[in-house]
PABA-237321 format. One record per residue (C-alpha): residue in one letter; chain; x, y, z. Coordinates in Angstrom, 3 decimals. Each point is the difference from the previous one (the first is absolute). Example, Ala and Ser with C-alpha at 12.3 -4.5 7.8 and 13.67 -1.06 7.14 Angstrom:
(atom A A (12.300 -4.500 7.800))
(atom S A (1.370 3.440 -0.660))
// end
This chain:
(atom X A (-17.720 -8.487 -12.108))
(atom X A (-2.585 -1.190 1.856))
(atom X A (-3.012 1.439 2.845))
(atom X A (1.278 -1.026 3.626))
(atom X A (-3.232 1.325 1.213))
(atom X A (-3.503 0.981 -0.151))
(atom X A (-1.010 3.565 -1.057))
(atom X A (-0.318 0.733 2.855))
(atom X A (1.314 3.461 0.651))
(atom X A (-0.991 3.636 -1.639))
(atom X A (3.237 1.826 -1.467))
(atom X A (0.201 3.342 -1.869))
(atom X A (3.055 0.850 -2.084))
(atom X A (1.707 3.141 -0.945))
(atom X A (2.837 0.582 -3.023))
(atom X A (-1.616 -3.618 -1.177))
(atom X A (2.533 -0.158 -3.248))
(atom X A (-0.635 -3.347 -1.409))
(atom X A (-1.149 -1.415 2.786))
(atom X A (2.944 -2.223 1.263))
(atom X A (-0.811 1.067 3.610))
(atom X A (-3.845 -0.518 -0.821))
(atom X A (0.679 -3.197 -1.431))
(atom X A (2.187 -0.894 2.895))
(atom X A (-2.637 0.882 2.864))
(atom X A (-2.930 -1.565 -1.943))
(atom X A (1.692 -3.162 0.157))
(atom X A (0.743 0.529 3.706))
(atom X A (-3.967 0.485 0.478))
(atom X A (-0.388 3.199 -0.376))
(atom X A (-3.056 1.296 -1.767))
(atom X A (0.385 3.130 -1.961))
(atom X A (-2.389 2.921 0.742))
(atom X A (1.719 2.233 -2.343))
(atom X A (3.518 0.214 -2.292))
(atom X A (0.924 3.775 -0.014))
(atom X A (2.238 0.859 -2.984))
(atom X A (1.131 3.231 -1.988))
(atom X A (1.165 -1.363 -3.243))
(atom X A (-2.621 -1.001 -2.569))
(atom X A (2.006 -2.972 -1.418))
(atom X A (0.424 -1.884 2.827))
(atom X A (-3.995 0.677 1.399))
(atom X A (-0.704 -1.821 -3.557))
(atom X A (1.917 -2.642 1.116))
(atom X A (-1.386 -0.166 3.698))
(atom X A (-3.516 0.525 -1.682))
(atom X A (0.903 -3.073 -2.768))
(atom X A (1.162 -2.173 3.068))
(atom X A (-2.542 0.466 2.371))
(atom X A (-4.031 0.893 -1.884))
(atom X A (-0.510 -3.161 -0.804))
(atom X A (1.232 -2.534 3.316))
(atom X A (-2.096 -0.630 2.090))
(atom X A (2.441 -0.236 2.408))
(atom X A (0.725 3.829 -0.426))
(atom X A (-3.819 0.828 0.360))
(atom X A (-0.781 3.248 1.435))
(atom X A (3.636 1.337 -0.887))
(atom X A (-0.325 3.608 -0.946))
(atom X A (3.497 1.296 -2.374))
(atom X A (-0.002 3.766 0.896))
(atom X A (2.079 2.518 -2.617))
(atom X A (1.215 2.846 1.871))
(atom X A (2.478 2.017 1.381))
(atom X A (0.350 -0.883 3.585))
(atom X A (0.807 3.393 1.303))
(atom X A (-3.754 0.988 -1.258))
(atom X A (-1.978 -3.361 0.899))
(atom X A (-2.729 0.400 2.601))
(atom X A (0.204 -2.976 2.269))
(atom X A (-3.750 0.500 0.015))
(atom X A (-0.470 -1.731 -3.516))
(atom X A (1.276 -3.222 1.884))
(atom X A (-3.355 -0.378 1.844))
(atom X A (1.240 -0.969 3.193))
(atom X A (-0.132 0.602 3.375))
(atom X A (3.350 0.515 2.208))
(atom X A (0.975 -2.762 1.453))
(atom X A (-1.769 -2.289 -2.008))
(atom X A (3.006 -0.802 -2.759))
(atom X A (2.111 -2.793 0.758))
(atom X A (3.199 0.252 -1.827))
(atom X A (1.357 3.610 -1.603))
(atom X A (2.548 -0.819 -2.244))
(atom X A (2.041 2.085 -3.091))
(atom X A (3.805 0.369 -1.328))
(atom X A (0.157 3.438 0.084))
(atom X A (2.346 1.783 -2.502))
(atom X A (3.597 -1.233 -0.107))
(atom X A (1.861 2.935 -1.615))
(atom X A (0.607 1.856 2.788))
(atom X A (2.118 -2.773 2.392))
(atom X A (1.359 -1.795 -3.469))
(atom X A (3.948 1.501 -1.544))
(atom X A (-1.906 -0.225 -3.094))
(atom X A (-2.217 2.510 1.394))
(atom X A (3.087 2.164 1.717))
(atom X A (-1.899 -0.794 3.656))
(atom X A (-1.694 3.178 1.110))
(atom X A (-2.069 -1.445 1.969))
(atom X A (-2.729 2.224 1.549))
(atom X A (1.607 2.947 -2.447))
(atom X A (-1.222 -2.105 -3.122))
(atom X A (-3.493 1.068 -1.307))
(atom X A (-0.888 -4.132 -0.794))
(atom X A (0.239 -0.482 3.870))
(atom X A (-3.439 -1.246 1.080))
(atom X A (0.568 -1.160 3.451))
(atom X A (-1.682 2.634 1.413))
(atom X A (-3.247 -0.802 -2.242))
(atom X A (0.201 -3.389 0.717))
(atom X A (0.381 0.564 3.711))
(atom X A (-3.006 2.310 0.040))
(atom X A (-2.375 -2.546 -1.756))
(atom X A (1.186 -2.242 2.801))
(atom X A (-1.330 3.043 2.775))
(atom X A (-3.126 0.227 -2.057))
(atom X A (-0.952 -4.308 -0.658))
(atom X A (1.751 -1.273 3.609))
(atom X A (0.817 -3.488 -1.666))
(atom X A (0.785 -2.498 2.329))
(atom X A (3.416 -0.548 -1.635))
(atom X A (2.072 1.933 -2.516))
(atom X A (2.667 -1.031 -2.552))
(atom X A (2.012 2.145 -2.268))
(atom X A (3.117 -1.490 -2.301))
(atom X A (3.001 2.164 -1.184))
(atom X A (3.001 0.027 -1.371))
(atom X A (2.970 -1.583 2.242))
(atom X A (1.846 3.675 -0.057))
(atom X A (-2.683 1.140 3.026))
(atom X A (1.762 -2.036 2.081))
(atom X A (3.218 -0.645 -1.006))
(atom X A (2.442 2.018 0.501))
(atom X A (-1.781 0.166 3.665))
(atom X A (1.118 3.634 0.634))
(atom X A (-1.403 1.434 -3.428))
(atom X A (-3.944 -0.008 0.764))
(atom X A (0.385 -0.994 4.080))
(atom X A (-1.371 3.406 0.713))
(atom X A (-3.101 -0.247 -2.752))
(atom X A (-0.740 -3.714 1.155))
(atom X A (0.193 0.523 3.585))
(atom X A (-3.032 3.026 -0.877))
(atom X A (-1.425 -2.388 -1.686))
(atom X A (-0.630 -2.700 2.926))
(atom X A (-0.965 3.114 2.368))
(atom X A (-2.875 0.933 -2.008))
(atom X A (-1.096 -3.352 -0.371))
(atom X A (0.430 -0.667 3.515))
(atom X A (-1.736 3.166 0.593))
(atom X A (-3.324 -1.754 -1.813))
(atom X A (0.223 -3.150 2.095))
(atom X A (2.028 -1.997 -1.871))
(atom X A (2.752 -2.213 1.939))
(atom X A (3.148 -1.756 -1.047))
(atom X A (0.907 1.725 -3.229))
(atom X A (1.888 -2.489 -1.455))
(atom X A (3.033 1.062 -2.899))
(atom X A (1.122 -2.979 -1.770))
(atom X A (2.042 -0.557 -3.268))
(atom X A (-0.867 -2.948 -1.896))
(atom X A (1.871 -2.089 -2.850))
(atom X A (-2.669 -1.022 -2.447))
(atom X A (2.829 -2.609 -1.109))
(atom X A (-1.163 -1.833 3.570))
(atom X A (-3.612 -0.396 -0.998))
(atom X A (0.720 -1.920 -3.359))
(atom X A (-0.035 2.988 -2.054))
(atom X A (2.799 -0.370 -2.809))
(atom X A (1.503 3.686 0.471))
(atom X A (2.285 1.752 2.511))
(atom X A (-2.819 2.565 1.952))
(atom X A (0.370 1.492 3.186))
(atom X A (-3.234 1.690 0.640))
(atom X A (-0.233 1.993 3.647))
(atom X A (-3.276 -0.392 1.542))
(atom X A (-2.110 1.785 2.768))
(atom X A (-2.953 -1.822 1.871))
(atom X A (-1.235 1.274 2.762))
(atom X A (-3.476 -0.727 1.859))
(atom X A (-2.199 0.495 2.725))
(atom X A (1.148 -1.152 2.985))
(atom X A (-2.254 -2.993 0.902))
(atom X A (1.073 -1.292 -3.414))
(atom X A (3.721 1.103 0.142))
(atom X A (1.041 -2.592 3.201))
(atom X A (-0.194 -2.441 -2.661))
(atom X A (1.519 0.900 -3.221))
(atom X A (3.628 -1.301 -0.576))
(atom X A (1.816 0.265 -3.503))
(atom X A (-0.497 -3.166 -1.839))
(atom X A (3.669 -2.180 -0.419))
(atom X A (0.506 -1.361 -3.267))
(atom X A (-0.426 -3.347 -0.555))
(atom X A (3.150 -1.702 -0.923))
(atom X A (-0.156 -0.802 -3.707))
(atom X A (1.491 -0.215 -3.249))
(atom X A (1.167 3.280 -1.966))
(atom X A (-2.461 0.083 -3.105))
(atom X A (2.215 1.016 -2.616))
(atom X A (-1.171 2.151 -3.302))
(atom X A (0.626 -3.493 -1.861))
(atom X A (-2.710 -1.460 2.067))
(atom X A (-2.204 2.889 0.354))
(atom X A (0.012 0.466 -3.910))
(atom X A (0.228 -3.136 -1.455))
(atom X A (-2.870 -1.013 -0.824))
(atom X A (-1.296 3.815 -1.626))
(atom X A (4.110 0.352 -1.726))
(atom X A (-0.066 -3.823 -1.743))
(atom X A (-3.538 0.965 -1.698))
(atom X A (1.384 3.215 -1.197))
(atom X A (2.828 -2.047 -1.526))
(atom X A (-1.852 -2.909 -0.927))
(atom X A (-2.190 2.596 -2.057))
(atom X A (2.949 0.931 -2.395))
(atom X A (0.243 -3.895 -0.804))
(atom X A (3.725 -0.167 -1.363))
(atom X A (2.468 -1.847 1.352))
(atom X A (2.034 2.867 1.099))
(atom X A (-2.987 0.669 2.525))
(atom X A (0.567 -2.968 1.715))
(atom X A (3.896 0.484 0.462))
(atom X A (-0.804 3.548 0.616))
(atom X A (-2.683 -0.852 2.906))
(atom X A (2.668 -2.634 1.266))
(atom X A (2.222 3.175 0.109))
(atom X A (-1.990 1.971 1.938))
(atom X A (-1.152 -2.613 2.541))
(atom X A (3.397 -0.781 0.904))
(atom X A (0.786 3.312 0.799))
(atom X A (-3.625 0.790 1.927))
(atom X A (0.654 -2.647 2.262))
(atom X A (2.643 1.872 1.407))
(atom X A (-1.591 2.177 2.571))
(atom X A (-2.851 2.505 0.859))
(atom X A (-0.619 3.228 -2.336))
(atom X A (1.308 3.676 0.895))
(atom X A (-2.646 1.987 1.578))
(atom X A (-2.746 1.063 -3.029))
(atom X A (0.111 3.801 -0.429))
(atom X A (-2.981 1.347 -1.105))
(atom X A (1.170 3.885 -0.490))
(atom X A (-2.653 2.677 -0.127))
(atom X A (-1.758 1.948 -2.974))
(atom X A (2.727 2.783 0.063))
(atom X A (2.592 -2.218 -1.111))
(atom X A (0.614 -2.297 -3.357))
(atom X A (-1.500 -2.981 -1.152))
(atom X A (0.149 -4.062 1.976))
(atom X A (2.955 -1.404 0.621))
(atom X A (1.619 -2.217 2.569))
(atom X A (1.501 2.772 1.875))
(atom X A (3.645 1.314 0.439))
(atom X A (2.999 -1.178 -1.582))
(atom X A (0.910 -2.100 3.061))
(atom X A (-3.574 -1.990 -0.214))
(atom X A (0.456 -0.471 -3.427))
(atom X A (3.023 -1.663 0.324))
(atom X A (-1.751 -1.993 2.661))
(atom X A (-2.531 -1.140 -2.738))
(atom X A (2.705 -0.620 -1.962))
(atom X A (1.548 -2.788 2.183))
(atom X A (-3.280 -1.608 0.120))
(atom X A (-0.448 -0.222 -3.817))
(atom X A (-2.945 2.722 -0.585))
(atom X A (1.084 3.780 -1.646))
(atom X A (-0.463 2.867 2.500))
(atom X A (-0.415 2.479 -3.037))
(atom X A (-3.337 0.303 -0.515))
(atom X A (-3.367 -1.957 0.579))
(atom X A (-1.598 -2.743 -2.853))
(atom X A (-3.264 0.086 -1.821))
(atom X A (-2.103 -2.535 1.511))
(atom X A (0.188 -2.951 -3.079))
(atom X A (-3.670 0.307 -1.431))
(atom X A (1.546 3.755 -1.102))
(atom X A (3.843 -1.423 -0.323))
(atom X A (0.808 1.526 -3.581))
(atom X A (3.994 0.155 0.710))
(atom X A (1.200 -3.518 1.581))
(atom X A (3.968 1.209 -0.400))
(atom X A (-0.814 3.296 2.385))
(atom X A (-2.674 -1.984 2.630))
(atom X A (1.432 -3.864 0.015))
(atom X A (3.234 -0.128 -1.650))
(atom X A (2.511 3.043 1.201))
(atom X A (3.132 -0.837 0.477))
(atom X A (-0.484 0.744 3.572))
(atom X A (-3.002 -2.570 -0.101))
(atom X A (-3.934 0.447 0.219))
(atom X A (-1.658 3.032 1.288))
(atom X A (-2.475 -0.357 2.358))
(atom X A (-3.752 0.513 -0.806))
(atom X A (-2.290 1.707 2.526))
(atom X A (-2.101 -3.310 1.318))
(atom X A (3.763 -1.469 0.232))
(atom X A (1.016 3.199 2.687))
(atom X A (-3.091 -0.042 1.389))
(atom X A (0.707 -3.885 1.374))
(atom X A (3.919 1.566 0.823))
(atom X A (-2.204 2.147 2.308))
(atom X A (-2.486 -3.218 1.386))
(atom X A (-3.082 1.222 -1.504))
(atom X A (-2.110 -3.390 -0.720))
(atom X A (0.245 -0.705 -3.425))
(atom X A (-4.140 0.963 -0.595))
(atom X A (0.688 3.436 1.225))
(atom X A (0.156 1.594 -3.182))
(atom X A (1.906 3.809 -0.304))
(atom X A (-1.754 2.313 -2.787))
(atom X A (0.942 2.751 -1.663))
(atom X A (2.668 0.533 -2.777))
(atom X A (3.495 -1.057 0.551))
(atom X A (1.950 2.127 1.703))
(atom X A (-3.526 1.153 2.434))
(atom X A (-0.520 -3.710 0.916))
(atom X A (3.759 -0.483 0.416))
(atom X A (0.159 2.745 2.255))
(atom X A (-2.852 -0.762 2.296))
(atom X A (1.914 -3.715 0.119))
(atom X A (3.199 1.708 0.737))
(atom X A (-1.135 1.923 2.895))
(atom X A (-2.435 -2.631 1.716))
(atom X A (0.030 -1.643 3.337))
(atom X A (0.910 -3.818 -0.601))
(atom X A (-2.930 -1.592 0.978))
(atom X A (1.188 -2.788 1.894))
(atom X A (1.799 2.084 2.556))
(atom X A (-3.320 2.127 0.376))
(atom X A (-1.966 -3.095 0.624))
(atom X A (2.826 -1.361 2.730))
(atom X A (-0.627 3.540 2.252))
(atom X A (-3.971 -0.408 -0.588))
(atom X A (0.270 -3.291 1.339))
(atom X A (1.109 0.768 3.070))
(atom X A (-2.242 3.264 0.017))
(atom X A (-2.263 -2.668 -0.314))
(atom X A (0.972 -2.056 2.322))
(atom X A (-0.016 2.720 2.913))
(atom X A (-3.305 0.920 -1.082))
(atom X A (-1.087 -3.693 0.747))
(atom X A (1.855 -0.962 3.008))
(atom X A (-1.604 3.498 1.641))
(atom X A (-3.026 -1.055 -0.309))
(atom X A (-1.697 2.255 -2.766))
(atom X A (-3.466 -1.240 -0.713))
(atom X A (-0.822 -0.554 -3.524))
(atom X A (-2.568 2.634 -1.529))
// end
């Protein structure tokens, strides 16, 4: 990935995760006044990311439970935040999570939209799962009450998209649904960014280089055929969507039986997640399954985009969940860009 823009632009984030959306934004040119995040693993690895870059300077990661944070702690003024921005809870418009939408105790659009009533950002983004919008009738009623109170605080063209992160060179099959809306003078000229047209990066490309030094490691010859194996198979296609489950329920794996069979076609086993190799002590389970390699967490965290110095902390199945669940980077960065881009193009002088 690379920075499209100067930092140019103040953004506060809610249900941070991992920071995929963070790490999206920031390379749109966004510049991070705080991460807000409730689980301790993944502040560590929002904290590990961000202390020590300059770029990041000023970034404050914020452990709490957003249904008790006080806005005040934020330090600003309303109206003076640029960019709002969060994935709020999933569960409750996900199958997986039996969609009971403003019946499920996890829903925090209500939070979220009264931290927008209390900062007044001049623009506001929230991600989701695809099952908000589709099927259309399911949450119409919830959405549409969602646009009228944000419309009711000034904000104009509430925009509903579902994007592919397969479009934006991320090697997985993602449909994310995302809300922006924003104040009117800067609404006239948002539009939805069109993917580029490009080439499908395939899991062989994507994990080449990080899968032939895990092979190369084992230094036998049935490495090489094995990593010959694999590649010919990860050049198929994109991944199945990552599933990153929650705390309630079993260890990492690549998700149900259908993705793993997915996984399967593309030479890596579904049924479970590897050691990363400095900690590799059983090479038949992590590289040589019959079903192929597993992956390790760095090697799902570039399925999901994340730049490759982004590192996830945490022990296994923690840092493969806060991978699992993230926003792919490189479709948050395409939507900042053309927050961005409004910002610019209406004028907003630079601080």
């Amino acid at each position: 990935m690379i920075r499209t823009n100067d930092l140019k632009y103040t953004s506060v984030e809610i249900c941070a995760g991992a920071g995929g959306q963070a790490v999206g934004l920031h390379y749109a040119g966004f510049k991070h006044i705080a991460l807000i995040e409730i689980d301790k693993d993944a502040c560590k690895t929002l904290s590990d990311n961000t202390d020590q870059d300059p770029e990041w300077a000023g970034c404050k990661v914020i452990e709490t439970d957003l249904t008790k944070f006080d806005h005040a702690r934020l330090g600003l003024e309303p109206g003076e935040l640029d960019l709002l921005a969060g994935g709020v809870p999933c569960p409750p418009f996900s199958a997986a999570g039996k969609q009971l939408g403003r019946d499920d105790e996890r829903d925090l659009f209500p939070t979220m939209l009264n931290l927008v009533d209390h900062l007044e950002p001049k623009a506001v983004m929230i991600e989701n799962v695809r099952g908000l919008l589709e099927p259309p009738e399911k949450f119409q009623e919830y959405r549409e009450e969602i646009i009228k109170r944000l419309e009711s605080m000034g904000y104009k063209k509430c925009y509903w998209e579902v994007l592919e992160a397969r479009d934006y060179g991320v090697p997985q099959l993602r449909p994310r649904a995302i809300l922006v809306a924003m104040k009117a003078e800067y609404a006239k000229h948002f539009a939805w960014a069109t993917p580029t047209k490009r080439d499908i990066v395939t899991v062989g490309e994507a994990l080449y280089d990080s899968m032939k030094a895990r092979f190369d490691a084992v230094k036998t010859p049935e490495a090489d055929q094995a990593f010959k194996d694999w590649y010919e198979s990860a050049q198929k296609g994109v991944a199945p969507t990552l599933v990153g489950g929650s705390k309630k329920h079993g260890g990492a794996d690549l998700g149900p039986t259908r993705a793993k069979k997915a996984w399967g076609a593309l030479g890596v086993c579904g049924m479970g997640v590897a050691n990363n190799p400095e900690e590799m002590t059983a090479p038949d389970r992590d590289l040589f399954a019959a079903a192929g390699p597993k992956l390790t967490v760095p090697q799902a965290a570039l399925i999901q985009g994340f730049p490759e110095k982004w590192k996830i902390t945490g022990r296994k199945t923690a840092a493969y969940r806060q991978v699992g669940n993230a926003f792919p980077p490189p479709v948050a960065q395409a939507v900042g860009e053309q927050i961005y881009a409004a910002f610019e193009a209406a004028g907003v002088l630079e601080r």
